[in-house]
MARLUMLO-557962 format. One record per residue (C-alpha): residue in one letter; x, y, z. Coordinates in steps of 0.1 Angstrom, whole numbers, padded with zeros to 4 digits. Each point is the difference from the previous one (the first is absolute). Example, Ala and Ser with C-alpha at 12.3 -4.5 7.8 and 13.67 -1.06 7.14 Angstrom:
REM MARLUMLO-557962
+----+-------+-------+-------+
| aa |    c1 |    c2 |    c3 |
+----+-------+-------+-------+
|  a |  0123 | -0045 |  0078 |
|  s |  0014 |  0034 | -0007 |
+----+-------+-------+-------+
***
This chain:
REM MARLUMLO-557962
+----+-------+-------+-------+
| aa |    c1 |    c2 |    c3 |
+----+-------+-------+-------+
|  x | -0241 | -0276 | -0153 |
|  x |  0033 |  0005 |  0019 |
|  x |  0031 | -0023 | -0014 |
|  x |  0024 | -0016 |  0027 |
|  x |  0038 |  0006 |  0002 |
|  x |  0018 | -0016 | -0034 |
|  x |  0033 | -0011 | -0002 |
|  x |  0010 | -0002 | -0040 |
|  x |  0032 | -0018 | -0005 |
|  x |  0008 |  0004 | -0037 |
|  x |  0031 | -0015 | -0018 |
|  x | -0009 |  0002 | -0036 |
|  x |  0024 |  0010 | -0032 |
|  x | -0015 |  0019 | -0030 |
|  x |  0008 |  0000 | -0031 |
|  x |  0016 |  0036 | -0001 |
|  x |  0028 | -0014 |  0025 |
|  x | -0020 |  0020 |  0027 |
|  x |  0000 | -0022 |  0039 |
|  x | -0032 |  0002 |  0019 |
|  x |  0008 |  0001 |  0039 |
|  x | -0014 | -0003 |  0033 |
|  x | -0024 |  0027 |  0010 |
|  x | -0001 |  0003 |  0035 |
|  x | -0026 |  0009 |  0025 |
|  x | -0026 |  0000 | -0028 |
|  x | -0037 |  0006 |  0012 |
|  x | -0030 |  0013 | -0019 |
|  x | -0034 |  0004 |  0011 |
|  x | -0033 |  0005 | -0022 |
|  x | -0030 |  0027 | -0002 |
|  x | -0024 |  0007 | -0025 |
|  x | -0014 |  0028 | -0006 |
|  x | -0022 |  0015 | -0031 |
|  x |  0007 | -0023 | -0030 |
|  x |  0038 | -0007 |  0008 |
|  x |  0023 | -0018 |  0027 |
|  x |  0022 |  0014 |  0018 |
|  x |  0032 | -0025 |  0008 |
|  x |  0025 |  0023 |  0023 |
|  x |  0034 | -0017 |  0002 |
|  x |  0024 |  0003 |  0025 |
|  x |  0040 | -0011 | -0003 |
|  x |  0030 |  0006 |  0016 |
|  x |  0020 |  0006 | -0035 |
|  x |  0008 |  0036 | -0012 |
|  x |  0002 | -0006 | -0042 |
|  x | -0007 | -0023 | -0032 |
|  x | -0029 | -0016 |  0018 |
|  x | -0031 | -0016 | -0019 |
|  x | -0033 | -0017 |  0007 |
|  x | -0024 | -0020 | -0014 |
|  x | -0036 | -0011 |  0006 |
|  x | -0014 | -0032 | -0001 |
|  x | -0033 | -0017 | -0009 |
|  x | -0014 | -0031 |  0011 |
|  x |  0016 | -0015 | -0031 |
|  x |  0033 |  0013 |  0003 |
|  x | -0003 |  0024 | -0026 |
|  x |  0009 |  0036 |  0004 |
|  x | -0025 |  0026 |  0007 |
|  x |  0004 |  0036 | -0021 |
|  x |  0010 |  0028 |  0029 |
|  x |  0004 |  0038 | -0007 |
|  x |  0038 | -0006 |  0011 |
|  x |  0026 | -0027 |  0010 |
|  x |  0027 |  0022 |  0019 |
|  x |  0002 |  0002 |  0036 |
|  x |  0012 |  0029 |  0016 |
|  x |  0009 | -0002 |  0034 |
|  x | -0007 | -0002 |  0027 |
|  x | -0040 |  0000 | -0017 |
|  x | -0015 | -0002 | -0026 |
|  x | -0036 | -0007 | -0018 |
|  x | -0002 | -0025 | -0029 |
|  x | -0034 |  0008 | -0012 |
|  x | -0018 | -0033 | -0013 |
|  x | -0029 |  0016 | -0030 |
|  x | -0030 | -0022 |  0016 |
|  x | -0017 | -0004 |  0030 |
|  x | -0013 | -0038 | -0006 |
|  x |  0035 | -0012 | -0003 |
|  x |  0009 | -0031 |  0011 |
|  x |  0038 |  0005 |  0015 |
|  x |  0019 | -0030 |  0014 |
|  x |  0035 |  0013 |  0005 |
|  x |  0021 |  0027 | -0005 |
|  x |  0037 | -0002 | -0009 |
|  x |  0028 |  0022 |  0003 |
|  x |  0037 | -0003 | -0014 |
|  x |  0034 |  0024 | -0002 |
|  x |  0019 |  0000 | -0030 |
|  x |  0033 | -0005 |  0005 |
|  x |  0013 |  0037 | -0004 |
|  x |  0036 |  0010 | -0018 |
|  x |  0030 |  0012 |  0014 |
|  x | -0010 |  0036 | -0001 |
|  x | -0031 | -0006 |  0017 |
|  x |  0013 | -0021 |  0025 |
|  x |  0020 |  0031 |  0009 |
|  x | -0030 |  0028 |  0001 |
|  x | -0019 | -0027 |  0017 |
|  x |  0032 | -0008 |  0034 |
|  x |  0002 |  0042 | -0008 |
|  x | -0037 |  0006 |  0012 |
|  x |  0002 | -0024 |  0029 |
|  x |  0031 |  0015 |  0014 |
|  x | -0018 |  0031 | -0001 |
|  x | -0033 | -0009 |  0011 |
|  x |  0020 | -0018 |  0030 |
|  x |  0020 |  0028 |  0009 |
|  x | -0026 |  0025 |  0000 |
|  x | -0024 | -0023 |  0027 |
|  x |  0032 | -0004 |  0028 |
|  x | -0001 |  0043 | -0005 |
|  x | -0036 |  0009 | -0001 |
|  x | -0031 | -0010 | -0016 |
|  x | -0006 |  0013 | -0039 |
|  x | -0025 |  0032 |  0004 |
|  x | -0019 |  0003 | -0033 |
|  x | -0010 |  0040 | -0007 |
|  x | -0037 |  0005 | -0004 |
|  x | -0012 |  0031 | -0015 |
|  x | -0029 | -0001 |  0027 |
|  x |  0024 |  0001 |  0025 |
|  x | -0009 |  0036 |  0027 |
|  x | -0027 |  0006 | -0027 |
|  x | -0042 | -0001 |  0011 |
|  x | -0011 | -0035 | -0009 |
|  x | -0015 |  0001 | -0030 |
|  x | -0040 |  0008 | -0003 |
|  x | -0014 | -0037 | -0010 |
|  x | -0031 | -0017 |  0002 |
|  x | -0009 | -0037 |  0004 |
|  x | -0024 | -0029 |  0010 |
|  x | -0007 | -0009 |  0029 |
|  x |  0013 | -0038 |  0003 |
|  x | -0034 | -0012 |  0020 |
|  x | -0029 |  0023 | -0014 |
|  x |  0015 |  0009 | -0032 |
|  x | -0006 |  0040 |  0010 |
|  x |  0018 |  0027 | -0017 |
|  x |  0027 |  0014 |  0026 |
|  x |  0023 |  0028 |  0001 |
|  x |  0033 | -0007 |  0012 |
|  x |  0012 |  0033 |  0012 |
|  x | -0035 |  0002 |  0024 |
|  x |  0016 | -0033 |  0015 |
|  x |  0033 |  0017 |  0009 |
|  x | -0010 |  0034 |  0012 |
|  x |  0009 |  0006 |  0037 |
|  x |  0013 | -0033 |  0001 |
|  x |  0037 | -0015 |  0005 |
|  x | -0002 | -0030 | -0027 |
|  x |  0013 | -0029 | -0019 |
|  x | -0008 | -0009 | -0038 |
|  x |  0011 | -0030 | -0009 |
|  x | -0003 | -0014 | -0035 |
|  x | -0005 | -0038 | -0001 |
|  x | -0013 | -0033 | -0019 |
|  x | -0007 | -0037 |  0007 |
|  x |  0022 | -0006 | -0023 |
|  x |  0028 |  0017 |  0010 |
|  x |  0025 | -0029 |  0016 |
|  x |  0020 |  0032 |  0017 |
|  x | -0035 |  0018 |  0016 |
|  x | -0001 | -0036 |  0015 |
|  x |  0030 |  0002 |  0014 |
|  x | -0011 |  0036 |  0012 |
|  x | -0034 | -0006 |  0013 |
|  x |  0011 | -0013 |  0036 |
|  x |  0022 |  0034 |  0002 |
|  x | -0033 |  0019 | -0010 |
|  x | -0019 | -0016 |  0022 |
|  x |  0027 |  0009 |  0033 |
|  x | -0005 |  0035 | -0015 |
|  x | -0038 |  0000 |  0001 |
|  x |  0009 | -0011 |  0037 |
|  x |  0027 |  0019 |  0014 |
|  x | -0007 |  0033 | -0015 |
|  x | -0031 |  0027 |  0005 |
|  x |  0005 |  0001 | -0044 |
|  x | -0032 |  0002 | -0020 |
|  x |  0007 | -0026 | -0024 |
|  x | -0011 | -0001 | -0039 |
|  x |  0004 | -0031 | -0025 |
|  x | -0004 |  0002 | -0035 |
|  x | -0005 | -0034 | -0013 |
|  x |  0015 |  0006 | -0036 |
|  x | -0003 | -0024 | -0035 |
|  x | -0019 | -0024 |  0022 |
|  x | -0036 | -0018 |  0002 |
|  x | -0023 |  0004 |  0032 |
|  x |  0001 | -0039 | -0002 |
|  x |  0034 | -0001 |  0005 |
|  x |  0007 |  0026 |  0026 |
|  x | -0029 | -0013 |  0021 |
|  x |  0020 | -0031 |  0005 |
|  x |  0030 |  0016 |  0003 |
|  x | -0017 |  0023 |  0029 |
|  x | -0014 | -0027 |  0017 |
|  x |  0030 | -0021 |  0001 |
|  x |  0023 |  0022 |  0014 |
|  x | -0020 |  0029 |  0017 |
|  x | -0012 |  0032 | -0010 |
|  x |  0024 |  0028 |  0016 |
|  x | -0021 |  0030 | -0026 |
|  x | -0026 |  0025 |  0016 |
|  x | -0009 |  0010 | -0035 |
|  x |  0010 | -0022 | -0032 |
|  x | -0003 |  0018 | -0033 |
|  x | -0009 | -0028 | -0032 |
|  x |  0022 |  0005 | -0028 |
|  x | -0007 | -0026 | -0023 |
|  x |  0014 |  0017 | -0035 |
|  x |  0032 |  0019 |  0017 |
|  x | -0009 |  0036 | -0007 |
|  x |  0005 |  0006 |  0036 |
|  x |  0030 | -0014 |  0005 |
|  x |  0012 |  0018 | -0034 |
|  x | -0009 |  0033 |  0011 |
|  x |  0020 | -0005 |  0032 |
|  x |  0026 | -0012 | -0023 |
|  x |  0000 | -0034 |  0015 |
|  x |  0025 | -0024 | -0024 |
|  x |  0006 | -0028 |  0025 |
|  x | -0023 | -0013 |  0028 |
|  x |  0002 |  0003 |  0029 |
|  x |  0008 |  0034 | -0002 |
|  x | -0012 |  0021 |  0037 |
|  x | -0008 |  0038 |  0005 |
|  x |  0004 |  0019 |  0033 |
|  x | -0022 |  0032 |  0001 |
|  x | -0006 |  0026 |  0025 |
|  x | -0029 |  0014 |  0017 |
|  x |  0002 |  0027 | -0032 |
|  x |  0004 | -0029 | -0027 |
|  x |  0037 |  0008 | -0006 |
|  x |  0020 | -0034 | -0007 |
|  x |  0025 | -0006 |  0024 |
|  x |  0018 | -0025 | -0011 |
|  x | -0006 | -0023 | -0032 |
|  x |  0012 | -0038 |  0001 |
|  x |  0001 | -0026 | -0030 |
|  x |  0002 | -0035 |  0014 |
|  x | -0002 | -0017 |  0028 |
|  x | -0004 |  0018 |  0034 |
|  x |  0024 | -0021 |  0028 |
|  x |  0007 |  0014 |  0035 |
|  x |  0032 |  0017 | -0009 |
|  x | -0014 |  0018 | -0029 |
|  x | -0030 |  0012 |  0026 |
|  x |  0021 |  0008 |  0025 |
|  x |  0026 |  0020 | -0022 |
|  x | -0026 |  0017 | -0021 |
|  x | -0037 | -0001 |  0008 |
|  x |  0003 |  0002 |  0038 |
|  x |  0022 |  0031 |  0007 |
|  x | -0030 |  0019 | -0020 |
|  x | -0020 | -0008 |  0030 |
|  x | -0013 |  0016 |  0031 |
|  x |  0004 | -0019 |  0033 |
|  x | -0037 | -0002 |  0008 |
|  x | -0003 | -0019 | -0033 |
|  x |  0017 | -0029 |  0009 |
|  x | -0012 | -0025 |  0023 |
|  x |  0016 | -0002 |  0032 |
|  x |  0016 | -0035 | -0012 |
|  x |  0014 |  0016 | -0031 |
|  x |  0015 |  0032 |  0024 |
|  x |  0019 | -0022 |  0021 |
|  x |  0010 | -0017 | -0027 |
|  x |  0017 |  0026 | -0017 |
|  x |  0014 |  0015 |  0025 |
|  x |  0023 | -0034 |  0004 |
|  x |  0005 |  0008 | -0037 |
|  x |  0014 |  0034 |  0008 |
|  x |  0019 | -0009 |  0032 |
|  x |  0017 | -0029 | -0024 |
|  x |  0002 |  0024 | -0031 |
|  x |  0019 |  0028 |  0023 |
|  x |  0026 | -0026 |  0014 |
|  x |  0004 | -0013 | -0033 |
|  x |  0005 |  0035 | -0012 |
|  x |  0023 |  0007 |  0033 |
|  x |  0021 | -0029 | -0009 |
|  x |  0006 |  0010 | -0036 |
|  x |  0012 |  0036 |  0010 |
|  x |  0023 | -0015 |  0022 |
|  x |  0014 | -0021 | -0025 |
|  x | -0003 |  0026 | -0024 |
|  x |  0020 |  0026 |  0022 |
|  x |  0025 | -0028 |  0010 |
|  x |  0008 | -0003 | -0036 |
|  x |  0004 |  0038 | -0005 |
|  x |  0027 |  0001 |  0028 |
|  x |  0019 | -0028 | -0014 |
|  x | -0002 |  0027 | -0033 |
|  x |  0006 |  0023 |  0017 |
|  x |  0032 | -0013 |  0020 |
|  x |  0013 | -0017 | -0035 |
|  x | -0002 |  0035 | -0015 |
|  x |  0016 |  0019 |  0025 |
|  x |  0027 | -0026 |  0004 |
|  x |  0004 |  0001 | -0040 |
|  x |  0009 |  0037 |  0004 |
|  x |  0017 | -0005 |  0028 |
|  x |  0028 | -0022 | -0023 |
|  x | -0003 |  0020 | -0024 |
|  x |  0011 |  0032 |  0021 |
|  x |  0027 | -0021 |  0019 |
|  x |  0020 | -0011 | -0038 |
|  x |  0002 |  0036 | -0006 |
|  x |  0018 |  0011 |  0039 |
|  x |  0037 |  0000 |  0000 |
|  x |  0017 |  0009 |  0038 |
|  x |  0029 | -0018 |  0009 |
|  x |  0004 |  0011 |  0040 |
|  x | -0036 | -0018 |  0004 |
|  x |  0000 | -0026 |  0025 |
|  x | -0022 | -0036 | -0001 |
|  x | -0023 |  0015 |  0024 |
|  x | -0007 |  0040 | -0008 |
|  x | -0036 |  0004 | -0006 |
|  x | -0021 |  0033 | -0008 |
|  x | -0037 |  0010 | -0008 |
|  x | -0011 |  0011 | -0032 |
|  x | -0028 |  0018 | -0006 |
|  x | -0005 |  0005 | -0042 |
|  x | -0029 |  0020 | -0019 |
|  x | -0006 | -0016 | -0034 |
|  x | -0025 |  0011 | -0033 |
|  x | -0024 | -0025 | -0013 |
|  x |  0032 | -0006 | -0027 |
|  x |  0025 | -0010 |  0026 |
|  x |  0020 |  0031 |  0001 |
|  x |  0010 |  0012 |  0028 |
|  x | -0009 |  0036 |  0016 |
|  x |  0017 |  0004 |  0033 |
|  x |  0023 | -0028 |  0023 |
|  x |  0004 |  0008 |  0040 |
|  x |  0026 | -0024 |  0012 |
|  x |  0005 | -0001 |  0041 |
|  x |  0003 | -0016 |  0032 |
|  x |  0034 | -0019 | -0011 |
|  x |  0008 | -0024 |  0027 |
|  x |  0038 |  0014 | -0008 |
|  x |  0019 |  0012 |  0030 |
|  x |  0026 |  0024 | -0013 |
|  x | -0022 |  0026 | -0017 |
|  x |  0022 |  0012 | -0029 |
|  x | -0002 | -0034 | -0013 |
|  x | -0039 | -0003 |  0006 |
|  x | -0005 |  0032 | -0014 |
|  x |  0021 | -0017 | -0032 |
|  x | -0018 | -0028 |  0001 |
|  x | -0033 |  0009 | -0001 |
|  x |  0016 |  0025 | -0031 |
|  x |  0008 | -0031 | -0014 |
|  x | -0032 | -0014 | -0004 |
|  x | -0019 |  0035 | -0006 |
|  x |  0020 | -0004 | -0034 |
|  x | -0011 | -0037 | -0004 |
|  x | -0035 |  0003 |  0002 |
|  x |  0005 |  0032 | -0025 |
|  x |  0019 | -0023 | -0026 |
|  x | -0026 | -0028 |  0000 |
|  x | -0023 |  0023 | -0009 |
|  x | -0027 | -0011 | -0013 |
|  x | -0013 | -0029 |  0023 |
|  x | -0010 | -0031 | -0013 |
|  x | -0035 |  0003 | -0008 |
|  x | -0029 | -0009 |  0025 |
|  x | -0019 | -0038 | -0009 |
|  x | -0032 |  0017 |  0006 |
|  x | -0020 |  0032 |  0008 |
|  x | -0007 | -0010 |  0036 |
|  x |  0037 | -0007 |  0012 |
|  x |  0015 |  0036 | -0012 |
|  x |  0009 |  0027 |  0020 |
|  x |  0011 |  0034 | -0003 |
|  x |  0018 | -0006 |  0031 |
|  x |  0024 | -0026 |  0007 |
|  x |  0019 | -0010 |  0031 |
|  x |  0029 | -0021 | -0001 |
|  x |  0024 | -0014 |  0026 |
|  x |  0029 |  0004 | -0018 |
|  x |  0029 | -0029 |  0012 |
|  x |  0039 | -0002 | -0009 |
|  x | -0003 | -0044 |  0002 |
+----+-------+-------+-------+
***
């Protein structure tokens, strides 16, 4: 029996000084299976949250644990017949210092979405998929997993009913099943039959081949720690790619798609990312452009910084407001320079151009070395500079 959406709103004070507040976005749903039952809680909070079970009395029902660790977690109820009215879940009001490792880990965990999604490591990962063997969900055979992925491009996907995140999923599973020419294989893990019947039924079933899993040792041979959690595999049963979480366009598109073959997408799902790719390279044309914009306004600021630097150093008196000359300077990766050719003085008398340009042949020698570049990508070996009097 599924629970609805609850809502806990708890202002208590204990004795111990400690505040109870709100938990938000609090659901929890409700499967049995053997002799226990299986609460999984869901809540937007990241520490010092607890929960408690509920009789038809009001009286708190023993669980194998009261901490919730988000984003899901299993409070494990030791009977099968019991009656459950609600569920409640608080915060404790943390200290000072964990208030600060709490703002710490958000800041982080925003920061790292706006870059790029967090890629967990599997160990799996460009390794065969590992030789299992399973039931049949339907006739309760004994199947072997790698005979389901030989010769074939597929998808494993690791699910439950009561997973609140393969919910979430399903729909995106389901446009997989559609748009893609993927041989796809659930393993329905922790669950009951009962339950994932319902669950099929409800939503639709997008598998070719589900796999029953009803005491994990599947899922803990392919490592599996939170559902969903999806595989992709190659005709020779080498994972592709390994995903923990929910699968959303972006994440297919970015990781799961570009290991496919053209003829195993759908004509729908070609054209489709092909507007993906025309958007993706102007994006990426855009962002050179602002990227290479950015190094010439370096790259100016530099040579203009050596350019005052060389000028405080030059001392001519005859010079007039409007003599100009090209200089032409070979530098190390230090500054220091190797060699300065100084010509085409607009000077009309050429004894004084020839001292002139003398004049700042010494200058460029005395400010010696440079001013250091503000990043790989704006030095040069090579400079030119238009050197002016005003």
């Amino acid at each position: 029996m599924k629970k609805l959406l609850l809502l806990l709103s708890l202002f208590l004070a204990s004795s111990s000084g400690i505040a109870d507040v709100k938990v938000e976005n609090f659901t929890f749903e409700r499967t049995v299976y053997l002799d226990s039952t299986y609460i999984i809680v869901s809540t937007d909070k990241t520490t010092n949250v607890k929960c408690a079970i509920f009789d038809k009395n009001d009286k708190p029902i023993r669980v194998s644990e009261d901490t919730v660790t988000p984003p899901l977690s299993e409070l494990i109820v030791l009977s099968s017949d019991a009656v459950i009215t609600s569920v409640q879940c608080w915060e404790q009001e943390p200290g000072l210092y964990e208030q600060l490792l709490e703002n710490a880990l958000l800041e982080l965990t925003k920061s790292l979405e706006e870059v790029e999604p967090i890629k967990l490591p599997s160990a799996l990962l460009e390794k065969m998929f590992p030789s299992i063997e399973g039931k049949d969900f339907y006739t309760d055979e004994t199947i072997k997993v790698s005979d389901l992925l030989a010769n074939k491009m597929s998808l494993v996907n690791v699910w439950a009913s009561w997973c609140t995140t393969c919910r979430k999923e399903h729909q995106m599973i389901m446009d997989i099943a559609k748009n893609t020419d993927l041989q796809l294989i659930g393993i329905d893990y922790k669950d009951t039959r009962e339950e994932a019947t319902k669950y099929l039924a409800a939503l639709g079933n997008p598998f070719d081949e589900i796999i029953f899993d009803p005491s994990g040792s599947i899922g803990m041979d392919l490592g599996v720690y939170a559902t969903p959690e999806t595989f992709l595999v190659n005709e020779k049963g080498v994972i592709l790619y390994k995903h923990i979480g929910e699968i959303n366009q972006k994440v297919w598109d970015e990781n799961f798609a570009i290991h496919l073959k053209p003829n195993q997408l759908s004509a729908e799902e070609q054209y489709r990312q092909l507007l993906a790719k025309e958007v993706q390279d102007e994006q990426d044309t855009a962002r050179s452009l602002i990227i290479e914009d950015q190094l010439n306004t370096l790259r100016s600021a530099y040579i203009n910084n050596i350019a005052a630097r060389v000028k405080s150093f030059w001392r001519y008196q005859s010079a007039e407001d409007d003599w100009t000359a090209e200089v032409y300077v070979i530098q190390d990766r230090n500054g220091n320079v190797k060699a300065v050719d100084v010509k085409n003085a607009n000077v009309g008398n050429s004894a004084l151009g020839k001292s002139f340009m003398d004049s700042i042949e010494r200058a460029v020698y005395k400010a010696s070395p440079f001013p250091a570049a503000p990043d790989d990508a704006v030095f040069d070996s090579e400079i030119y500079m238009l050197f002016s009097v005003n």
